[in-house]
Jmol script that loads the backbone (N, CA, C; Angstrom):
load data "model"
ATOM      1  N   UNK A   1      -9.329  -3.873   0.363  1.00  0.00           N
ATOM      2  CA  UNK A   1      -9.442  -5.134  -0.289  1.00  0.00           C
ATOM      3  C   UNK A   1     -10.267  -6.119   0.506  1.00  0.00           C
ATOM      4  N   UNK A   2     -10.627  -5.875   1.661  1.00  0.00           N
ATOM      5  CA  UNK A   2     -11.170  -6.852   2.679  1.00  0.00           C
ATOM      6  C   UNK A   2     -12.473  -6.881   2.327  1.00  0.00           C
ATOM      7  N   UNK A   3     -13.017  -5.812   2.042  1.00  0.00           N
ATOM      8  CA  UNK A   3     -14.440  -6.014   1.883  1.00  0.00           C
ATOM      9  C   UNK A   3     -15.286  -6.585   0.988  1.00  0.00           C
ATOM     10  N   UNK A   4     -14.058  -6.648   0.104  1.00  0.00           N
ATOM     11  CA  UNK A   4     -14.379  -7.621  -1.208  1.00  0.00           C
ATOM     12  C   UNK A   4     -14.396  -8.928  -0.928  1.00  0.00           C
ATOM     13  N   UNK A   5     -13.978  -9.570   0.436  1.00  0.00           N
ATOM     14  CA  UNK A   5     -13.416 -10.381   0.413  1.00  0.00           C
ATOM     15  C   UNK A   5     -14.735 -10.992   0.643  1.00  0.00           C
ATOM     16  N   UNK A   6     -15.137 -10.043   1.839  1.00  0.00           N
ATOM     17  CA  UNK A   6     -16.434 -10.531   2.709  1.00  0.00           C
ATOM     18  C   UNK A   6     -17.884 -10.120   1.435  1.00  0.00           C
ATOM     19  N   UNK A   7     -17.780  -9.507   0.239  1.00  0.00           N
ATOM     20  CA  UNK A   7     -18.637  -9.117  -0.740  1.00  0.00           C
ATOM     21  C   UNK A   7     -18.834 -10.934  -1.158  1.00  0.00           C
ATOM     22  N   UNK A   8     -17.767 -11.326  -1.538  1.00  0.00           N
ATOM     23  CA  UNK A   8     -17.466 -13.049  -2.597  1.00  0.00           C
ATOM     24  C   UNK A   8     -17.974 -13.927  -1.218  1.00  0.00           C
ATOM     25  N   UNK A   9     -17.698 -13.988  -0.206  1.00  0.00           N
ATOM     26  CA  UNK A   9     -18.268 -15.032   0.640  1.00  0.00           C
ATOM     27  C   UNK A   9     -19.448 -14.670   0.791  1.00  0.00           C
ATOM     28  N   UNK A  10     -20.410 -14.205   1.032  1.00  0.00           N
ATOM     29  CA  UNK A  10     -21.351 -13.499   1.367  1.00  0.00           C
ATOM     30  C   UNK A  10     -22.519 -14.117  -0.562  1.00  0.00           C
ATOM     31  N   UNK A  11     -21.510 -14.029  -1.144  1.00  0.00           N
ATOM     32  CA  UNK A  11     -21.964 -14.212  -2.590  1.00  0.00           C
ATOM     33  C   UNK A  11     -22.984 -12.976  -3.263  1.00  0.00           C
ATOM     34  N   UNK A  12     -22.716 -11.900  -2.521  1.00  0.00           N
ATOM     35  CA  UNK A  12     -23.473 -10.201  -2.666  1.00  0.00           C
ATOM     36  C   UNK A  12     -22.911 -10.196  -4.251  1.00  0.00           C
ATOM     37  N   UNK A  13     -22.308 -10.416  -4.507  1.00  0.00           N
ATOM     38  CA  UNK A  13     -21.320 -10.009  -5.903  1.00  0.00           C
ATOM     39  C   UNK A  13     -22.458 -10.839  -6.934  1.00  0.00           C
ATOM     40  N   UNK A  14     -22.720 -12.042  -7.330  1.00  0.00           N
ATOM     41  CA  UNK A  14     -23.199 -12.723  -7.719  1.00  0.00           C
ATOM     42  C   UNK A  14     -24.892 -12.260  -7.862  1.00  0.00           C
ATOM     43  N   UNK A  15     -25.421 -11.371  -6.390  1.00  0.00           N
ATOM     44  CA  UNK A  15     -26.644 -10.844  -6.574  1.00  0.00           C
ATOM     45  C   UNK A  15     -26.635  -9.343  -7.634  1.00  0.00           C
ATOM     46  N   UNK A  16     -25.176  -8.711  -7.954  1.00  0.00           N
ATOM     47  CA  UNK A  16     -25.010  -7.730  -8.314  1.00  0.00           C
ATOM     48  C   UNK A  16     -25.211  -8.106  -9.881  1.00  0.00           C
ATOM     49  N   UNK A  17     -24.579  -9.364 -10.553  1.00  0.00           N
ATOM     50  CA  UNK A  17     -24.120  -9.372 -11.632  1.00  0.00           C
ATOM     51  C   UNK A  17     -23.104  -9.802 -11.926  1.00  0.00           C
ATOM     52  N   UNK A  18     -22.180  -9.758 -10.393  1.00  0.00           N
ATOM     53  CA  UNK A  18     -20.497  -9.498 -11.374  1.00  0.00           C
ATOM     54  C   UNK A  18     -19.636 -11.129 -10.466  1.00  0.00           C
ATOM     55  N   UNK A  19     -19.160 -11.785 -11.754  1.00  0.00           N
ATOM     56  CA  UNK A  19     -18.536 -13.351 -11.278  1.00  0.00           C
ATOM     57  C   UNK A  19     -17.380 -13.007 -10.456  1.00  0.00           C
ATOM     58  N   UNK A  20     -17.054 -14.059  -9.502  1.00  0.00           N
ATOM     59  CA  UNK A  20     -16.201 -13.893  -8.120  1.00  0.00           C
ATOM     60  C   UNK A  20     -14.912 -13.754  -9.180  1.00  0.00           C
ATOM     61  N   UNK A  21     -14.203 -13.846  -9.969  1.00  0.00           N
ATOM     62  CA  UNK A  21     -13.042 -13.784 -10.398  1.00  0.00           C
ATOM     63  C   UNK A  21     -12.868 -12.084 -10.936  1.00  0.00           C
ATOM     64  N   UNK A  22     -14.101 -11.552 -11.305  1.00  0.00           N
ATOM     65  CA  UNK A  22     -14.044 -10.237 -11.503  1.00  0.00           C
ATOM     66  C   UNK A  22     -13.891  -9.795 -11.008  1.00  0.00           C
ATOM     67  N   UNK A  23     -15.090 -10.374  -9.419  1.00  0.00           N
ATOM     68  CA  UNK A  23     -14.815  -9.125  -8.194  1.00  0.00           C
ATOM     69  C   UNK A  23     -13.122  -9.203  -7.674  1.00  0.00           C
ATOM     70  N   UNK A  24     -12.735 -10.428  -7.534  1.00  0.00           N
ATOM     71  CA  UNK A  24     -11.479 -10.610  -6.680  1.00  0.00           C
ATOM     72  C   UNK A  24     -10.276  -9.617  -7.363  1.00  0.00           C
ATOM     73  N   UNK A  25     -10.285  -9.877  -8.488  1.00  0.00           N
ATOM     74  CA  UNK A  25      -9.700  -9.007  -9.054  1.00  0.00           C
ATOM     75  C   UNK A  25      -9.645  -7.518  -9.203  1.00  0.00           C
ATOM     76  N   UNK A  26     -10.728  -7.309  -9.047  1.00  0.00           N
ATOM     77  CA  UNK A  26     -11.349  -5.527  -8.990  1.00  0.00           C
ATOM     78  C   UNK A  26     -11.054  -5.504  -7.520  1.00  0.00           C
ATOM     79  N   UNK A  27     -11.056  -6.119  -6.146  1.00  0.00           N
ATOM     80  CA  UNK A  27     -10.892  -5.720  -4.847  1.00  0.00           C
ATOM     81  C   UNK A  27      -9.383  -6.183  -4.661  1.00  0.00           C
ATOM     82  N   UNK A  28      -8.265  -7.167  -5.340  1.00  0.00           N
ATOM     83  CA  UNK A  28      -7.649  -7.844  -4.653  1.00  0.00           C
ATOM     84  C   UNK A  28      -6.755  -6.610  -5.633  1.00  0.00           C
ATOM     85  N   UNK A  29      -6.496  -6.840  -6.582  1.00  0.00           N
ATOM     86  CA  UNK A  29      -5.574  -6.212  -7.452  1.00  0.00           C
ATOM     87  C   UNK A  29      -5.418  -4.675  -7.764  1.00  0.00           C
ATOM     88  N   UNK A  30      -6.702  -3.957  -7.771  1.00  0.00           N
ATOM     89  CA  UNK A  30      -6.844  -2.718  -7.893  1.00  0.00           C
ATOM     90  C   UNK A  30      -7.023  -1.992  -7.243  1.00  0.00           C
ATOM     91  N   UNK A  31      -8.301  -2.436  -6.489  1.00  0.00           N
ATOM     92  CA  UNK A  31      -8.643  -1.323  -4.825  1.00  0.00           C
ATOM     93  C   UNK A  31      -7.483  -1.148  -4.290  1.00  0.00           C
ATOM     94  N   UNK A  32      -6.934  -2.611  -3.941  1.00  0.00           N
ATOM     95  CA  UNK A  32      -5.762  -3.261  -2.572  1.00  0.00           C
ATOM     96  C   UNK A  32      -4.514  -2.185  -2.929  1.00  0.00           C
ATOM     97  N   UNK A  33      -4.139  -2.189  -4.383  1.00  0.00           N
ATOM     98  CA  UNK A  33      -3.162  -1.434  -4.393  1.00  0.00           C
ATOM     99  C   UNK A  33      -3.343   0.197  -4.672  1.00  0.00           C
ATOM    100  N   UNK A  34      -4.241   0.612  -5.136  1.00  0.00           N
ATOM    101  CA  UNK A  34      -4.732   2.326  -4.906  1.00  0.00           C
ATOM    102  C   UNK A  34      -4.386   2.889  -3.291  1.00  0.00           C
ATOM    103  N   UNK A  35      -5.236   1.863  -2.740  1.00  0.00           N
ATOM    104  CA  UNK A  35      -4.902   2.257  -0.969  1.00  0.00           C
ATOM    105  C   UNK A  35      -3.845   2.259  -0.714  1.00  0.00           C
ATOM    106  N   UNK A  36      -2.854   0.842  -1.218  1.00  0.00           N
ATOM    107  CA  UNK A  36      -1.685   1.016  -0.696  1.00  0.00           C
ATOM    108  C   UNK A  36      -0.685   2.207  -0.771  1.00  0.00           C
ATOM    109  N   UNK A  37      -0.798   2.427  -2.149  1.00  0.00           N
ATOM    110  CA  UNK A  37       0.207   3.522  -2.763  1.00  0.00           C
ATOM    111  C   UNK A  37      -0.247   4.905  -1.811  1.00  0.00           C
ATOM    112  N   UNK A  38      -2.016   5.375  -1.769  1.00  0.00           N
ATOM    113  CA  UNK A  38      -2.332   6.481  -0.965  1.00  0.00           C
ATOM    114  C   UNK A  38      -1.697   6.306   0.242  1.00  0.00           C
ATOM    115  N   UNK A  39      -1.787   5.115   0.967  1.00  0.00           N
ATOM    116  CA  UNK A  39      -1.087   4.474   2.242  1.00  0.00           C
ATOM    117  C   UNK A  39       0.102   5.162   2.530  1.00  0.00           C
ATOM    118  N   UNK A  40       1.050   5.068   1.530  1.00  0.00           N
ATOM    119  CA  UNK A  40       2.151   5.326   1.574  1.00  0.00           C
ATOM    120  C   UNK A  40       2.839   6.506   1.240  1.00  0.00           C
ATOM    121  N   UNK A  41       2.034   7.447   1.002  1.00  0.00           N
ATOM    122  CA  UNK A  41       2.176   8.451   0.209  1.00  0.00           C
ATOM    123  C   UNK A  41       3.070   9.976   1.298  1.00  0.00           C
ATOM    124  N   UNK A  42       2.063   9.737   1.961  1.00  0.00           N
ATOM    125  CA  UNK A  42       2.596  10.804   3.443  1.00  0.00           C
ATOM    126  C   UNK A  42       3.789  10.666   4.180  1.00  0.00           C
ATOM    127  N   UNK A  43       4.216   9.408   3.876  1.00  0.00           N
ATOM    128  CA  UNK A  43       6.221   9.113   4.465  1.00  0.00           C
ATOM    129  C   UNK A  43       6.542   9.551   3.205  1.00  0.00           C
ATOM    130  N   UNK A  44       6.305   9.041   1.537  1.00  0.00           N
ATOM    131  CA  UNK A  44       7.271   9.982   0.893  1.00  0.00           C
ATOM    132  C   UNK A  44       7.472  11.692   0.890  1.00  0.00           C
ATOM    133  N   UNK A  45       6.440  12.183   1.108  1.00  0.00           N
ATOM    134  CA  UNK A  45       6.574  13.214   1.069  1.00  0.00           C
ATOM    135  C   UNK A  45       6.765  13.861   2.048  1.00  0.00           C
ATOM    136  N   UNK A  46       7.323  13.526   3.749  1.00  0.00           N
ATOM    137  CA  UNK A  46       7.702  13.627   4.433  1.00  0.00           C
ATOM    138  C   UNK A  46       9.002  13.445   4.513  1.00  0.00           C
ATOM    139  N   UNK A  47       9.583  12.137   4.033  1.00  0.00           N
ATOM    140  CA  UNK A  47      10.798  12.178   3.972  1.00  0.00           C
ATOM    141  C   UNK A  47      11.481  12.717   2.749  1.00  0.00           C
ATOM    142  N   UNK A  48      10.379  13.869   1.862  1.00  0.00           N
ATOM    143  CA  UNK A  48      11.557  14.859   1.020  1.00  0.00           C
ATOM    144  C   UNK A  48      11.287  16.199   1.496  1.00  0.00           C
ATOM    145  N   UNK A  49      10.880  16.252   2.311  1.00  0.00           N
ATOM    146  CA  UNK A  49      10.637  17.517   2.988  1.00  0.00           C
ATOM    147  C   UNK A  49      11.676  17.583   3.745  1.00  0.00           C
ATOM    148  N   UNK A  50      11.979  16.517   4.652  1.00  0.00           N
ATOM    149  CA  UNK A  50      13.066  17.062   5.591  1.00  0.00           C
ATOM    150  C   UNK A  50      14.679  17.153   5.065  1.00  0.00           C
ATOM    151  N   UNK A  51      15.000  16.975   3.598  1.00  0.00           N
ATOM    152  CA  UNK A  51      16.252  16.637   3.091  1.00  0.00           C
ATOM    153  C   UNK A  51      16.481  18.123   2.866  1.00  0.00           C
ATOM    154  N   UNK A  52      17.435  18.241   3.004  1.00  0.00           N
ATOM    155  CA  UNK A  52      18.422  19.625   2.834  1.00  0.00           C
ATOM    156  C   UNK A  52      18.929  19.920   1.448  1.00  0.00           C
ATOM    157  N   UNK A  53      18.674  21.243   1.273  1.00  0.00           N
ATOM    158  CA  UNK A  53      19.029  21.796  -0.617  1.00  0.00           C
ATOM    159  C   UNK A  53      20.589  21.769  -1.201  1.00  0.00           C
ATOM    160  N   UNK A  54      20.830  20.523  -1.827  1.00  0.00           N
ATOM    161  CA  UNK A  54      22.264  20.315  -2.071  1.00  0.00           C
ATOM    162  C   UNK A  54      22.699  19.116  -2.118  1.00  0.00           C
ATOM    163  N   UNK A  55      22.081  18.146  -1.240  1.00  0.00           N
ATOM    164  CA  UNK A  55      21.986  17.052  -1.222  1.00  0.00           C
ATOM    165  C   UNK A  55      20.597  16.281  -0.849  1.00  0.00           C
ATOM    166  N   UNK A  56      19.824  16.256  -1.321  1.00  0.00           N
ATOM    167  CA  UNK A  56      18.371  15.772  -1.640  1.00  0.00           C
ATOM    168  C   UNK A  56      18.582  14.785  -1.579  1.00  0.00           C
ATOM    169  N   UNK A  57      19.130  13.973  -3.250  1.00  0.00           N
ATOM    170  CA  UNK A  57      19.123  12.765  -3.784  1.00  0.00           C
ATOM    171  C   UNK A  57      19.861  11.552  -2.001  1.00  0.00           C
ATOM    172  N   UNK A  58      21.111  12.388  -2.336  1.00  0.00           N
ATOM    173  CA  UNK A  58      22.184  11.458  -0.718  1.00  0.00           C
ATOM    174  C   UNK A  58      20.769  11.169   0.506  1.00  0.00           C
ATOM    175  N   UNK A  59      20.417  12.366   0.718  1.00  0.00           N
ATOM    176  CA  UNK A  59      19.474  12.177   2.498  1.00  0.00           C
ATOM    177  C   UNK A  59      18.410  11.250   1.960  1.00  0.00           C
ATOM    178  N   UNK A  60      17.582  11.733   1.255  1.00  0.00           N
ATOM    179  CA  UNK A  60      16.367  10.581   0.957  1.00  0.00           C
ATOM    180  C   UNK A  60      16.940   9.229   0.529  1.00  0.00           C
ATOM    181  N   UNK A  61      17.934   8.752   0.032  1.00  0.00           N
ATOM    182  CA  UNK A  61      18.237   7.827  -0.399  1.00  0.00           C
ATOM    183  C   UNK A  61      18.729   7.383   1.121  1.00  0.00           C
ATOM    184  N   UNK A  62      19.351   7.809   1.890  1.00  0.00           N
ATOM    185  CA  UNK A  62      19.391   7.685   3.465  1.00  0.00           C
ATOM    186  C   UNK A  62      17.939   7.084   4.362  1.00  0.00           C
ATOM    187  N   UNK A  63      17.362   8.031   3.765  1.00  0.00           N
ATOM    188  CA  UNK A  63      16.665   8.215   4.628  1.00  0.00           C
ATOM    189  C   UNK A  63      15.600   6.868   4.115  1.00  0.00           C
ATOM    190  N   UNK A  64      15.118   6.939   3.277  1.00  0.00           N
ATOM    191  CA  UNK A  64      14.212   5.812   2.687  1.00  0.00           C
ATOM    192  C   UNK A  64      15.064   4.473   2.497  1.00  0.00           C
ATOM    193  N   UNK A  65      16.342   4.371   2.966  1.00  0.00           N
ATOM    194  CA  UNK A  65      17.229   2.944   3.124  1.00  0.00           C
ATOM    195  C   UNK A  65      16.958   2.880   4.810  1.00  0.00           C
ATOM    196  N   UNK A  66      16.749   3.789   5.450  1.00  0.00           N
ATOM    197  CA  UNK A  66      16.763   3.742   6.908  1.00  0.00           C
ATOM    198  C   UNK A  66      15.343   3.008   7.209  1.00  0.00           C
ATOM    199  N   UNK A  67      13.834   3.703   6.806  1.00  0.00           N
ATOM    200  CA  UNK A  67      12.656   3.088   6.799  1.00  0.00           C
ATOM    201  C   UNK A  67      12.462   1.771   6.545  1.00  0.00           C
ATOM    202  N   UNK A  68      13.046   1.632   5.238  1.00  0.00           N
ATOM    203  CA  UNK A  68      13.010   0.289   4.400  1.00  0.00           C
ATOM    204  C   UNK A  68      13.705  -0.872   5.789  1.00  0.00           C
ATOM    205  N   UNK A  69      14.940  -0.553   6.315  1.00  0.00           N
ATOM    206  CA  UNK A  69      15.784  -1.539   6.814  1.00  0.00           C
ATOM    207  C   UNK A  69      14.573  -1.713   8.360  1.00  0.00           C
ATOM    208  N   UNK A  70      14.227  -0.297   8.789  1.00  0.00           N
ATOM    209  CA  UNK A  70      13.024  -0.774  10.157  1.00  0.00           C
ATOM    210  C   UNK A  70      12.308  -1.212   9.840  1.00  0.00           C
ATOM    211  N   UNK A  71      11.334  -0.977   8.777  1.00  0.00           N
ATOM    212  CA  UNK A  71      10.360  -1.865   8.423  1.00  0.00           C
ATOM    213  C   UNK A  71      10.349  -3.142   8.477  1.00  0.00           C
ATOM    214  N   UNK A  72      11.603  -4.285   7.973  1.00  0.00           N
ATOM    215  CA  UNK A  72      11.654  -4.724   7.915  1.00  0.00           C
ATOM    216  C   UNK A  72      11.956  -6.059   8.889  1.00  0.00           C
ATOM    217  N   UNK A  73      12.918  -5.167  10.084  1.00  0.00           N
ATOM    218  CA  UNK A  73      13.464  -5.297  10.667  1.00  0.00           C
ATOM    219  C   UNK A  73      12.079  -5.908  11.892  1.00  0.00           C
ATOM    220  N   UNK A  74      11.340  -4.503  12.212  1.00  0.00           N
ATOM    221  CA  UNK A  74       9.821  -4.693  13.209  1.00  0.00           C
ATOM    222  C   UNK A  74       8.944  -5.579  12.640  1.00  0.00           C
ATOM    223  N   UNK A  75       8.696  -6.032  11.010  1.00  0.00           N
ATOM    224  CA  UNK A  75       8.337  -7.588  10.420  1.00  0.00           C
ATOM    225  C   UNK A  75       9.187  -8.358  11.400  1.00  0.00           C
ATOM    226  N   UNK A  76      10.375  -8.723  11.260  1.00  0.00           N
ATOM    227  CA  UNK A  76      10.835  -9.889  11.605  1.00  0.00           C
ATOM    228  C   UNK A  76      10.364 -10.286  13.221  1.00  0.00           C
ATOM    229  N   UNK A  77      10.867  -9.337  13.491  1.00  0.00           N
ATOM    230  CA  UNK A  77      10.637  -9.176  15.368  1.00  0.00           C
ATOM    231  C   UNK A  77       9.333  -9.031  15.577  1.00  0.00           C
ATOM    232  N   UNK A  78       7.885  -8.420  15.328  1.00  0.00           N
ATOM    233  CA  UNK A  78       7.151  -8.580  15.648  1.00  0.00           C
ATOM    234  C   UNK A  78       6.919  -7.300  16.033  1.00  0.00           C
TER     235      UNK A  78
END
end "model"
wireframe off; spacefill off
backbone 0.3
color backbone group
């Protein structure tokens, strides 16, 4: 999403054709979140790999309450 950012200041977008509310939107809203989701993709499927056959649903639900709470946790603290 950054590069869009520096595309609209730069005013490159405007030499292309396309008005800053288009681009922002096409880099802020769509790119930003494609990456994110790919971003994120390799802990989910890591953390259903390591859950045990029988109780899946219990460990990942463990396990992705455990991430969620560090994540959050290393936000606060820094």
């Amino acid at each position: 999403g950054g590069i869009f950012d520096i595309l609209i200041a730069k005013r490159w977008n405007v030499a292309m054709g396309i008005n800053d509310k288009t681009m922002y939107m096409f880099g802020d809203a769509i790119i930003y979140s494609i990456v994110y989701q790919m971003n994120f993709m390799p802990a989910v499927v890591l953390t259903s790999k390591v859950c045990p056959k029988g109780v899946e649903s219990t460990v990942y639900a463990l396990l992705a309450g455990f991430q969620n709470m560090g994540q959050n946790v290393s936000q606060s603290i820094g």
